[in-house]
Backbone bond lengths (Angstrom), bond angles and torsions (degrees), N, CA, C in turn:
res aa  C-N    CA-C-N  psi(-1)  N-CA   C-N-CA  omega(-1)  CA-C   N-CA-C  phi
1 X - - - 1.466 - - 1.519 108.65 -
2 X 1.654 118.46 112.17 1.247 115.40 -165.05 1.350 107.79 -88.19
3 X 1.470 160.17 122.07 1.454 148.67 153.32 1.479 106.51 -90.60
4 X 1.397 74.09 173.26 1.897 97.67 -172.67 1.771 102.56 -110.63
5 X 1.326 98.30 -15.44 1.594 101.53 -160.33 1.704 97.62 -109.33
6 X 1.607 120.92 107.50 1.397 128.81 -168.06 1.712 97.67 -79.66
7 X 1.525 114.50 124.93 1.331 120.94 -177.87 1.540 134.67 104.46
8 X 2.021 93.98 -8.41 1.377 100.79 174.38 1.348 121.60 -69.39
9 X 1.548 127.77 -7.61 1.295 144.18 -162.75 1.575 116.65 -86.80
10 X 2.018 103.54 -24.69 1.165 126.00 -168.31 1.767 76.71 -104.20
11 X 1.154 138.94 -71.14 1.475 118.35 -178.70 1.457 124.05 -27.11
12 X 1.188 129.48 -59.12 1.374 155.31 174.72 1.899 96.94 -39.40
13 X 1.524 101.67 -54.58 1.593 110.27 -160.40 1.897 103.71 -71.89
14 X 1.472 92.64 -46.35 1.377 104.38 -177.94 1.922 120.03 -63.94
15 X 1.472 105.18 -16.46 1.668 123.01 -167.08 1.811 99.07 -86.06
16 X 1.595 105.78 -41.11 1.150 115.26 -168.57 2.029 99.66 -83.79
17 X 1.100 122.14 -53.42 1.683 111.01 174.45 1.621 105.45 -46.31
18 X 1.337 119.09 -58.09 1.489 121.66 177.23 1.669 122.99 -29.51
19 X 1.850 96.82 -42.07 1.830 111.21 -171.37 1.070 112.03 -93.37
20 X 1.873 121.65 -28.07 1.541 125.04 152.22 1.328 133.18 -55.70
21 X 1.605 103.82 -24.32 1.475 107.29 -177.30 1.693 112.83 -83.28
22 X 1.222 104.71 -41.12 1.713 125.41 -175.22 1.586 83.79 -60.03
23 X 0.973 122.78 -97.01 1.725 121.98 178.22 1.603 116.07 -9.00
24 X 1.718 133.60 -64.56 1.041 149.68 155.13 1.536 107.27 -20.91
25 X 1.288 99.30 -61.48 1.867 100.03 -173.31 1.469 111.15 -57.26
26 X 1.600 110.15 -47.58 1.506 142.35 -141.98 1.931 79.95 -80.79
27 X 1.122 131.58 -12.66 1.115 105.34 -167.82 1.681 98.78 -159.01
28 X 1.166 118.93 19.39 1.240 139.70 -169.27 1.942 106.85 -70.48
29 X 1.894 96.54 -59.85 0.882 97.83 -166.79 1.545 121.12 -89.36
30 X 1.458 113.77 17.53 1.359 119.01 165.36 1.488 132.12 -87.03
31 X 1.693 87.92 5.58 1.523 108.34 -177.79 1.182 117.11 -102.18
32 X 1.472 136.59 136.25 1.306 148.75 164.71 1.491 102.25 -46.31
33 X 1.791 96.26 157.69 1.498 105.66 -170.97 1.677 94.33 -83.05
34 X 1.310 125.60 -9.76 1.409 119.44 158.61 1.189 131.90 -10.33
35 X 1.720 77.18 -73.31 1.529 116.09 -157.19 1.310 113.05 -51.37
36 X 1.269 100.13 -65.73 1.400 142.76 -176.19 1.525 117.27 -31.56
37 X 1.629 95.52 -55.77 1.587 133.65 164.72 1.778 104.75 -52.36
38 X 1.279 115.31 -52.74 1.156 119.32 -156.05 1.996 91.74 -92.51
39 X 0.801 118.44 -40.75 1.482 122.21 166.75 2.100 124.27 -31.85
40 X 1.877 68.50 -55.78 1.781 100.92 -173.19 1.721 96.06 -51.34
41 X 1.571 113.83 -45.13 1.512 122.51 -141.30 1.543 95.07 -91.45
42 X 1.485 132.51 -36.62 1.423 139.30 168.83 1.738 123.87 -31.90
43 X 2.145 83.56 -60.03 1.247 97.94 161.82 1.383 137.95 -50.08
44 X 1.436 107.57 -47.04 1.025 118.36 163.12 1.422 141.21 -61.33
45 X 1.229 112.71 -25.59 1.548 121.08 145.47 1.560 133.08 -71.44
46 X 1.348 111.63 -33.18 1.104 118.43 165.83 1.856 136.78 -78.56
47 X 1.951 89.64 10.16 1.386 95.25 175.94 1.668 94.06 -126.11
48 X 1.135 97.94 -2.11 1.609 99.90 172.44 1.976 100.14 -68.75
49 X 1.534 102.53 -41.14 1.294 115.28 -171.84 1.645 108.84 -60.68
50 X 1.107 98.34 -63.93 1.292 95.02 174.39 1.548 137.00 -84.60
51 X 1.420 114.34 20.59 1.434 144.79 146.25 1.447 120.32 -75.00
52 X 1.154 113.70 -22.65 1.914 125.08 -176.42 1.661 102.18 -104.86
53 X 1.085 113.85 -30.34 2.116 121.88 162.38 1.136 92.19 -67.46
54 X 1.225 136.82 -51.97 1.902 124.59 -142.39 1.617 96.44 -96.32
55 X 1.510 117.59 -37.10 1.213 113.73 179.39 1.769 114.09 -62.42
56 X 1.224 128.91 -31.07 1.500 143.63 179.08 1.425 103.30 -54.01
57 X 1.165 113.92 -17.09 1.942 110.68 175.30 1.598 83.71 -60.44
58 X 1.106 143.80 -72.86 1.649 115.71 -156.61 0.857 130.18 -30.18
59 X 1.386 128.71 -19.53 1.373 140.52 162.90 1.584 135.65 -77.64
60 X 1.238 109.39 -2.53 1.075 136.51 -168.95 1.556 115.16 -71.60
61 X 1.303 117.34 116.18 1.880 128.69 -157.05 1.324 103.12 -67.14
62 X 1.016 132.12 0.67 1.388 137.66 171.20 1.744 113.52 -90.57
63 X 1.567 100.09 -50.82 1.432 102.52 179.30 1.499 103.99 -85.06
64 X 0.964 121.68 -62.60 1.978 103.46 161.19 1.453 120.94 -26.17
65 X 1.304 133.97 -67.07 1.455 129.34 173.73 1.470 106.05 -47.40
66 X 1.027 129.13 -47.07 1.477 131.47 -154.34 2.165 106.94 -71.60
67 X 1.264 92.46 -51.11 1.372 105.96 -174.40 1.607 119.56 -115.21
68 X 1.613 126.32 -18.77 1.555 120.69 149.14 1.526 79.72 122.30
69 X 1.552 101.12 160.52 1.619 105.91 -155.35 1.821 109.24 -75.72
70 X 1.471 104.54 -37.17 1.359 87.57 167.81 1.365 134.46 -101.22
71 X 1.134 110.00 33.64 1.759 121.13 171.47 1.773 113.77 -92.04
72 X 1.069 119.42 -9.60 1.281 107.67 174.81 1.445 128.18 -57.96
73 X 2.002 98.00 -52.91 1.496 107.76 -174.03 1.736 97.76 -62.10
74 X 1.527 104.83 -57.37 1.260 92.79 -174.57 2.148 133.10 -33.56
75 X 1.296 78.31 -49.02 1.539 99.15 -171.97 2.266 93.18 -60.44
76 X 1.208 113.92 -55.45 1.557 99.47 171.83 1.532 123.11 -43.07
77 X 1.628 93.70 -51.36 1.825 96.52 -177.06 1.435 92.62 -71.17
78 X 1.191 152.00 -58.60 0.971 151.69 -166.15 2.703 94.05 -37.01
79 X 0.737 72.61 -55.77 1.676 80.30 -166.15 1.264 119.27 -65.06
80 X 1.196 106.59 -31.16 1.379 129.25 -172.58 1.654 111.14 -70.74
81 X 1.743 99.28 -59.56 1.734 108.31 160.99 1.544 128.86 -58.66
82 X 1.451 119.50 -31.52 1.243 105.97 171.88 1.791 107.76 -88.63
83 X 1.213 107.34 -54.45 1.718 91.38 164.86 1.320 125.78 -42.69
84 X 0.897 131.26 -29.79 1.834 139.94 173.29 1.525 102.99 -85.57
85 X 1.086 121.10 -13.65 1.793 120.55 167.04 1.036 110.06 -76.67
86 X 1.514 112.15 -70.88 1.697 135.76 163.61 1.432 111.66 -36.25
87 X 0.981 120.41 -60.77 2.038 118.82 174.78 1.770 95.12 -50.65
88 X 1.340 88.27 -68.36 2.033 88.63 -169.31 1.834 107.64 -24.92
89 X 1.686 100.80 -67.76 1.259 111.54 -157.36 1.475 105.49 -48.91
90 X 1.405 107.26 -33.52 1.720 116.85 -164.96 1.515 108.18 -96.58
91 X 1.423 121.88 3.33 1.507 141.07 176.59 1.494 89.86 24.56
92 X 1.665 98.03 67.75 1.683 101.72 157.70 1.714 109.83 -66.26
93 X 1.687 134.74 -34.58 1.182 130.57 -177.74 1.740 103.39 -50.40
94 X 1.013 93.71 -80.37 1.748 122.88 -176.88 1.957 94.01 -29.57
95 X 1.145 118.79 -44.00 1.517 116.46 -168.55 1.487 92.17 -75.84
96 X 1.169 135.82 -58.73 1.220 157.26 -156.91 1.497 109.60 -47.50
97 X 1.590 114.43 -57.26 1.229 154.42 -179.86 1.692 100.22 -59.06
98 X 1.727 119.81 -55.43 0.955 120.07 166.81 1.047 113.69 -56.49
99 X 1.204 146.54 -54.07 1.736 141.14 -128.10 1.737 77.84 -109.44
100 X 1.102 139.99 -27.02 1.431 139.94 167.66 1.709 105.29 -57.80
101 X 1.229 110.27 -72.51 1.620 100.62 160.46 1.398 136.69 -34.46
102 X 1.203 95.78 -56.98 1.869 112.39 -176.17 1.967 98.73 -59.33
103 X 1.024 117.30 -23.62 1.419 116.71 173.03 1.705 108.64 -88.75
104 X 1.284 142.94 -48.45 1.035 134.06 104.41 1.425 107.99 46.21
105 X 1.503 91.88 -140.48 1.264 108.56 156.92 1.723 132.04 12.18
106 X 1.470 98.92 -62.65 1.022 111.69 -179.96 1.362 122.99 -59.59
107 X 1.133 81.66 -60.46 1.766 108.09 173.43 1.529 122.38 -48.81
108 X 1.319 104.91 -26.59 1.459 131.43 -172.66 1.562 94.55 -93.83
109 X 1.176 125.17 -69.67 1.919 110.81 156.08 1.330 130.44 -12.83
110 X 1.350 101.43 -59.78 1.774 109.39 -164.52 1.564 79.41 -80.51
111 X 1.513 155.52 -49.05 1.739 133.94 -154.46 1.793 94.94 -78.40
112 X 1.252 115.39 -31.09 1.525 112.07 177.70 1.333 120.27 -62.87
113 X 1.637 122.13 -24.47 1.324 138.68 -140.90 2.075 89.08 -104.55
114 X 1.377 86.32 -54.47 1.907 89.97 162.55 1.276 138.41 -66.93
115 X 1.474 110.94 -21.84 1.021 112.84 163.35 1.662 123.55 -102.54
116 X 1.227 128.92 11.73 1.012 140.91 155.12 1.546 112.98 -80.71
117 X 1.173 116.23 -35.33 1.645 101.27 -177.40 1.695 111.60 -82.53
118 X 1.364 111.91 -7.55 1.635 116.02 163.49 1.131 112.61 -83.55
119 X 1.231 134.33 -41.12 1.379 133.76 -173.36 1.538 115.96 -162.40
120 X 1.367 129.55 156.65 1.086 147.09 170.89 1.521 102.97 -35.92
121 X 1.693 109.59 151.86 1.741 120.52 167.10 1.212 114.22 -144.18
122 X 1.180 97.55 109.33 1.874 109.99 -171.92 1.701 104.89 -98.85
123 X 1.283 101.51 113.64 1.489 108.96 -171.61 1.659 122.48 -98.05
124 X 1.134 93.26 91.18 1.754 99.82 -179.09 1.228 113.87 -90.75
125 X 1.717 120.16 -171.17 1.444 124.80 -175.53 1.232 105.92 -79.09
126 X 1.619 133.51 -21.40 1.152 121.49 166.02 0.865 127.71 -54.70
127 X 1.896 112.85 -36.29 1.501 109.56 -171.57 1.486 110.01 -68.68
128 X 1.529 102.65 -52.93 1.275 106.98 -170.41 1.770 125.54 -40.43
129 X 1.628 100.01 -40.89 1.498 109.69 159.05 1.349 130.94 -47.18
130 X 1.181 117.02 -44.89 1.698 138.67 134.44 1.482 123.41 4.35
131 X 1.591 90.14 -77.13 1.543 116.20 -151.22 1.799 92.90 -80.63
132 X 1.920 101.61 -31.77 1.390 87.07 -178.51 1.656 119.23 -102.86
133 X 1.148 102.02 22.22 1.612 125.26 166.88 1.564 104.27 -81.33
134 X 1.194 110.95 -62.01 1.682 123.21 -174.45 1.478 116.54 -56.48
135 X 1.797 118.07 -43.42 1.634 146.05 178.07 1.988 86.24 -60.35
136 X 1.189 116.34 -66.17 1.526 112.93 -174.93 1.488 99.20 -66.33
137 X 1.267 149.83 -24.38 1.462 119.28 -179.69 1.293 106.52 -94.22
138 X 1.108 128.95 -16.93 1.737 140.68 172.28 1.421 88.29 -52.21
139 X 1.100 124.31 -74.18 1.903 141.20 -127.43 1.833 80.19 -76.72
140 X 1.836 129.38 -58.33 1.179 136.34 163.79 1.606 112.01 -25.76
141 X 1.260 94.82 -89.27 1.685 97.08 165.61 1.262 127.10 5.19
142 X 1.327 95.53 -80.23 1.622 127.61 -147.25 1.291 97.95 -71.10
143 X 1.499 114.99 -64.19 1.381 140.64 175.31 1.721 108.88 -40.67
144 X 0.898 103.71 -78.44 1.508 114.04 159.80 1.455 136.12 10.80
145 X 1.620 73.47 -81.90 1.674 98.64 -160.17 1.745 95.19 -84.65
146 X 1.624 106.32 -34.67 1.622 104.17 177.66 1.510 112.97 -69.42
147 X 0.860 124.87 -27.10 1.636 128.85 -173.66 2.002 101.15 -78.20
148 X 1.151 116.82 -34.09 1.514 128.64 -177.65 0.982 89.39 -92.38
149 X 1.482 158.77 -58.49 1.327 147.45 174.06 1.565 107.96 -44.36
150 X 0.928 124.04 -72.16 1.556 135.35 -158.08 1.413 114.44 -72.80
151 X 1.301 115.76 -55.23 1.772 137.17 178.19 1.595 99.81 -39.17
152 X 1.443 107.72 -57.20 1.705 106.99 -168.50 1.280 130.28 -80.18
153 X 1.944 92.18 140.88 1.402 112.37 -178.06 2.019 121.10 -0.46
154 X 1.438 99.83 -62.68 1.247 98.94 -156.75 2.032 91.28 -85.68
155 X 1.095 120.33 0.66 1.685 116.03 177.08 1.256 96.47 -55.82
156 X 2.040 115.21 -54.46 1.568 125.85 -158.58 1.643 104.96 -78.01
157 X 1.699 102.05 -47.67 1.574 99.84 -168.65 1.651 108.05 -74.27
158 X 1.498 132.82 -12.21 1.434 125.50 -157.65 1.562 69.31 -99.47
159 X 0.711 152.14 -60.20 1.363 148.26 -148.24 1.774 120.74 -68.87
160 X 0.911 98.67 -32.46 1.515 127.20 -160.13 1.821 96.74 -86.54
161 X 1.732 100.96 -45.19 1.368 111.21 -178.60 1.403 104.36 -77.93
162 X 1.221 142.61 -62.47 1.899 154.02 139.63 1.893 95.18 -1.33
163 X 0.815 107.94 -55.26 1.564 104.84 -172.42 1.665 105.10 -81.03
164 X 1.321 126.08 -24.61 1.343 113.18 -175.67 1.511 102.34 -107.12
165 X 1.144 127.45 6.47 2.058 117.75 173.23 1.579 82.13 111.36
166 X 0.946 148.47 -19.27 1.465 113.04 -142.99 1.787 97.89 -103.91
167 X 1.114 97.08 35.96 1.711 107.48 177.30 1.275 137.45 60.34
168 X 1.403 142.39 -168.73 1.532 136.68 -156.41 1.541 109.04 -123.11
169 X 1.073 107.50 3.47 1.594 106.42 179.86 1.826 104.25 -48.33
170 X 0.735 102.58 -41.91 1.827 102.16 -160.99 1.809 93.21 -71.49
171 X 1.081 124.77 -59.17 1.571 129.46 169.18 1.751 118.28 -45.81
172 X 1.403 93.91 -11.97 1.908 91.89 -168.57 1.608 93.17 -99.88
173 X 1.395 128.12 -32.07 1.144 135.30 157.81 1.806 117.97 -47.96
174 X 1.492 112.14 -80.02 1.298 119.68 174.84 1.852 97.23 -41.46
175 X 1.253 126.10 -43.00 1.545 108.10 -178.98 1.173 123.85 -66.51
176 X 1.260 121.67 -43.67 1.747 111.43 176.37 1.660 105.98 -87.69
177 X 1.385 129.23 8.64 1.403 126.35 136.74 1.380 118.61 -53.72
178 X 1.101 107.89 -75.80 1.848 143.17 167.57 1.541 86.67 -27.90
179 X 1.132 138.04 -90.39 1.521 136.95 -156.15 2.116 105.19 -64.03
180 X 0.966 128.23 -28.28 1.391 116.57 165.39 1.623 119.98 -84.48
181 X 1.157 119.71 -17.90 1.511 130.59 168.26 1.331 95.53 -78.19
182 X 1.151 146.74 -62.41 1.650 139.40 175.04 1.294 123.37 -50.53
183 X 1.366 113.85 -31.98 1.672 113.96 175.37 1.324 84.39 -86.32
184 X 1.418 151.38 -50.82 1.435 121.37 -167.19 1.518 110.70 -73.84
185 X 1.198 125.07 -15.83 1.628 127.80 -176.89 1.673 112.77 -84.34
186 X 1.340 88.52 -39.35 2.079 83.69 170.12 1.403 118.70 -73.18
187 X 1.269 122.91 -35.63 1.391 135.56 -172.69 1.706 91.16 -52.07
188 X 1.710 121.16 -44.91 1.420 98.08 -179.07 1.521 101.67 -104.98
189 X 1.419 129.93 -10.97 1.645 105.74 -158.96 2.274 92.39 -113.89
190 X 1.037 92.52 -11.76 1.299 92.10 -179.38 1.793 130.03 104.45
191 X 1.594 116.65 -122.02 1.178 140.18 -144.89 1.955 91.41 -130.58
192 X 1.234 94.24 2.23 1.717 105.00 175.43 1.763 110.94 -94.66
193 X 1.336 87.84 -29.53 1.794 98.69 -156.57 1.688 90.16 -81.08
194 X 1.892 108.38 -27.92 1.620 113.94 -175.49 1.521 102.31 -56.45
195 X 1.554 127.76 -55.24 1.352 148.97 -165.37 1.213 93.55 -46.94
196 X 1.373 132.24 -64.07 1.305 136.84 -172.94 1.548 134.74 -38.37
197 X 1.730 100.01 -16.33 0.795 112.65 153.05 1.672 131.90 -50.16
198 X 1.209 103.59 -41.14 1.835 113.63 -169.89 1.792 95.51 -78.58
199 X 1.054 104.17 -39.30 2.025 95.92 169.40 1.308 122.86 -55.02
200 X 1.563 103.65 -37.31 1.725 104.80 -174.94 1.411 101.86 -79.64
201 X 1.588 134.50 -17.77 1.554 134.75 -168.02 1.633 90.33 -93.48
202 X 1.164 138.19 -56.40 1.147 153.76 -173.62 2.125 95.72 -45.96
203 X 1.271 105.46 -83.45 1.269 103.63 -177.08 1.556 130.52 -72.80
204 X 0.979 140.60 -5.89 1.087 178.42 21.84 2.033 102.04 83.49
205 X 1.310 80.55 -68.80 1.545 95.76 -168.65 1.414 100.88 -74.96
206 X 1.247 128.81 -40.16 1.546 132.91 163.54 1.349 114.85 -37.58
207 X 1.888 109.34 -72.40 1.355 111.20 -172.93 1.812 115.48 -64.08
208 X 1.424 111.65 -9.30 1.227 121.70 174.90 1.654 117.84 -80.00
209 X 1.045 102.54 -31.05 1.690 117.16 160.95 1.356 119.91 -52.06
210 X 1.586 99.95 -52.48 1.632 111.20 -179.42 1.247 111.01 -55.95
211 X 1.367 117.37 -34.01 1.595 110.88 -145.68 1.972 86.19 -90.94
212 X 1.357 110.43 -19.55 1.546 92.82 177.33 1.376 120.52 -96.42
213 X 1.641 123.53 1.20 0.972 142.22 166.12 2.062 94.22 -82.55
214 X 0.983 118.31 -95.44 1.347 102.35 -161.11 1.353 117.95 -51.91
215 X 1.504 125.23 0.18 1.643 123.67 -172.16 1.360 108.60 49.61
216 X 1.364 131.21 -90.70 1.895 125.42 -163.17 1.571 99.54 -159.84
217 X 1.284 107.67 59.18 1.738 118.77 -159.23 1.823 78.83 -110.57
218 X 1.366 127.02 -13.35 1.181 111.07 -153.67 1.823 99.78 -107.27
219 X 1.394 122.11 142.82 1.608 105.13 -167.03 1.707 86.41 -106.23
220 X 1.355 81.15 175.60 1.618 105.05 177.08 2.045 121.09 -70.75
221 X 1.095 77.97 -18.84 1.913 79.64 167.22 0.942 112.68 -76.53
222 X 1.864 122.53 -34.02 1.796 122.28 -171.30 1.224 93.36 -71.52
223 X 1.217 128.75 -49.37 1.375 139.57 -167.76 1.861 103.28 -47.79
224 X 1.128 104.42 -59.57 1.343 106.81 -164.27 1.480 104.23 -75.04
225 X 1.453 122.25 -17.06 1.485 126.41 159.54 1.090 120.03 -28.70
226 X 1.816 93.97 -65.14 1.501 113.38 -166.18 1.185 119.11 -68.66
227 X 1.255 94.92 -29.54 1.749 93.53 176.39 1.266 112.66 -91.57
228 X 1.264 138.31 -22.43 1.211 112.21 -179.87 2.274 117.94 -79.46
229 X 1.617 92.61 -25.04 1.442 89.27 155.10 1.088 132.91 -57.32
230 X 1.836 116.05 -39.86 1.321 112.51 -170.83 1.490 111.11 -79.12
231 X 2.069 122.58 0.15 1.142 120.18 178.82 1.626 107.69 -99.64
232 X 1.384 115.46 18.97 1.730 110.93 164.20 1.635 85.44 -116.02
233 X 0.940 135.32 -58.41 1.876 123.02 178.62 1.676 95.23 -34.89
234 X 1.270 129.55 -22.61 1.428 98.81 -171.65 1.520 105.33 -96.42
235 X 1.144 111.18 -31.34 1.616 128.28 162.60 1.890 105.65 -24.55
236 X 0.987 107.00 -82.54 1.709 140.01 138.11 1.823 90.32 13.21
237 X 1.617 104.01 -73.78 1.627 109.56 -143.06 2.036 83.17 -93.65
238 X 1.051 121.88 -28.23 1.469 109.61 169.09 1.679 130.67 -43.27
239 X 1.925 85.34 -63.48 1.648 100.20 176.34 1.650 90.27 -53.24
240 X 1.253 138.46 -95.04 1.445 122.25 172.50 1.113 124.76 33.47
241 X 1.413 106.44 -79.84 1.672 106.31 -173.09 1.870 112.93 -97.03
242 X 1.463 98.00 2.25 1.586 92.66 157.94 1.605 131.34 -94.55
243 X 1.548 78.90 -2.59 1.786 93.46 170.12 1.578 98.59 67.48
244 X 0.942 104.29 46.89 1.779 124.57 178.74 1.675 97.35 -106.26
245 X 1.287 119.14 -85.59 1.426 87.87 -158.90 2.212 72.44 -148.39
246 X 1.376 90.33 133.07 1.589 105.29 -176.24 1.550 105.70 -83.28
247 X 1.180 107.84 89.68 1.859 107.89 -173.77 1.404 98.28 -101.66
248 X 1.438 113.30 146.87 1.575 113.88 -174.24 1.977 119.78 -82.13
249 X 0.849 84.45 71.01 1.341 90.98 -172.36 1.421 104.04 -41.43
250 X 1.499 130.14 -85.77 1.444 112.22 152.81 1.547 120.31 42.85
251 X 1.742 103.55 -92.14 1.225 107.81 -168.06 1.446 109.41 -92.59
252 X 1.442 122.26 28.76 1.275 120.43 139.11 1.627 133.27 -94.12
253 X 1.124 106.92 6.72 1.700 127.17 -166.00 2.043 89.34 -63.47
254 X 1.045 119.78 -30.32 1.644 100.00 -166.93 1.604 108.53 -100.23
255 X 1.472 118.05 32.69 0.997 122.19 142.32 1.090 139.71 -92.92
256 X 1.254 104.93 5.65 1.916 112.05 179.70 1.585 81.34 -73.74
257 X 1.105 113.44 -58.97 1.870 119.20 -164.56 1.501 107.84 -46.56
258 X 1.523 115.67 -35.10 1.149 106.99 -140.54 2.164 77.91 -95.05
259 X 1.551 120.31 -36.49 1.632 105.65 -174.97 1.699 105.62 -48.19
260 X 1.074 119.42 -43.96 1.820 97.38 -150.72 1.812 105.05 -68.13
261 X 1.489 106.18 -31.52 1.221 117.22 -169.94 1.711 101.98 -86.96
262 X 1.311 118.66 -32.25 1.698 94.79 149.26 1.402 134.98 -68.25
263 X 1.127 121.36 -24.54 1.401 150.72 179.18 1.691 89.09 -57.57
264 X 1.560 118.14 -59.61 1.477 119.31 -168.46 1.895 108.89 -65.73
265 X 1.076 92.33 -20.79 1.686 102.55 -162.40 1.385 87.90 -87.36
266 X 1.054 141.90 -21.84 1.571 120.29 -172.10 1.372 112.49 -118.43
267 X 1.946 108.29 5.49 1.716 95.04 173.64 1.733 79.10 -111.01
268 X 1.410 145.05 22.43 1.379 131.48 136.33 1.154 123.19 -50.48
269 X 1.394 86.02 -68.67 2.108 105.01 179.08 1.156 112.97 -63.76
270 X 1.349 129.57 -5.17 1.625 126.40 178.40 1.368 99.22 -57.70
């Protein structure tokens, strides 16, 4: 599907998380904590799935020709550790987590603020347990669903392609993905998974910038860099929701930056 209009693909993507999430809420809480559980764990296999496709770019005859057969893995681990140094040092998670709260919070103000002018709010230890039950599934949520939104393959490549002419097919896909992963993600995490929306418009719209700023400056090895890093970061966001092992994905986010430009550094030195 060819457009003329760079970013309608990220509109489209961003309209559909928005109508999955409203749905999710709208029918969230008629569901057993089963469900919810068993929902959580689907997902989680099914990004394991498509973490083991996206990771297979290392193999990719472009990035093999370009940089020599065993420089690929290297060049991922290579990206992965200094971006995961660099995130650490700069505790992009930990910031993330905050500014996820601090919205939160807020949000949790303005429903207190309405329901205070109807009636009285007597704040006990239950509530408070509550409030910080709800602050942790927000921050989950949010975190979550933006890191699985944003992290994947087709976030960088639908975007990247949307920004250079070569059309929205890849974004019209990731959207009616994007919109059934959000109705199953709000149903358990809520009004967090809605927020997530403004990450996928936010980044999205960035990497969509790039791609009309550099036009086709970018080759198919960086490409397949990126994606095959961003298919162990998703690895990363699976274990996550299998409650396997909580790795900060987060503070691996500055390795997307760091593959193409290692990728460049080692077909120099070739």
């Amino acid at each position: 599907m060819d457009v003329d209009l760079p970013g309608l693909g990220t509109l489209i993507n961003v309209g559909t998380i928005v109508v999955g999430s409203l749905l999710g809420m709208a029918v969230g809480h008629r569901l057993p904590q089963r469900t919810h559980a068993v929902v959580t764990d689907i997902l989680g296999l099914v990004t394991l799935l498509v973490a083991a496709l996206s990771a297979m770019a290392v193999t990719d005859a472009a990035f093999v020709a370009a940089t020599g057969s065993g420089a690929p893995v290297l060049i991922v681990l290579g990206s992965l550790l200094i971006g995961g140094i660099a995130g650490s040092l700069l505790r992009i998670e930990t910031r993330l987590e905050a500014l996820a709260g601090t919205i939160q919070g807020w949000l949790g103000r303005r429903s207190d603020g309405a329901r205070t002018s109807r009636r009285p709010v007597l704040v006990d230890a239950t509530e408070t347990g509550q409030d910080e039950t709800a602050r942790e599934r927000f921050i989950e949520g949010w975190l979550t669903a933006s890191l699985l939104f944003c992290v994947g393959p087709l976030a960088i490549l639908g975007s990247l392609s949307d920004g250079l002419g070569r059309g929205i097919d890849q974004l019209l896909l990731k959207s009616v993905l994007d919109g059934f992963a959000a109705l199953a993600f709000a149903s358990s995490f809520g009004i967090g998974v809605l927020l997530s929306a403004v990450s996928v418009a936010v980044v999205q719209g960035l990497v969509t910038l790039a791609g009309v700023l550099l036009g086709s400056v970018l080759p198919d090895a960086h490409i397949a860099a990126l994606t095959a890093t961003g298919g162990l970061m998703l690895v990363g966001i699976g274990l996550r929701l299998l409650h396997i092992k909580q790795i900060p994905v987060g503070d691996l986010l500055p390795a997307l930056l760091v593959a193409p430009l290692l990728t460049q550094l080692v077909i120099v030195l070739r």
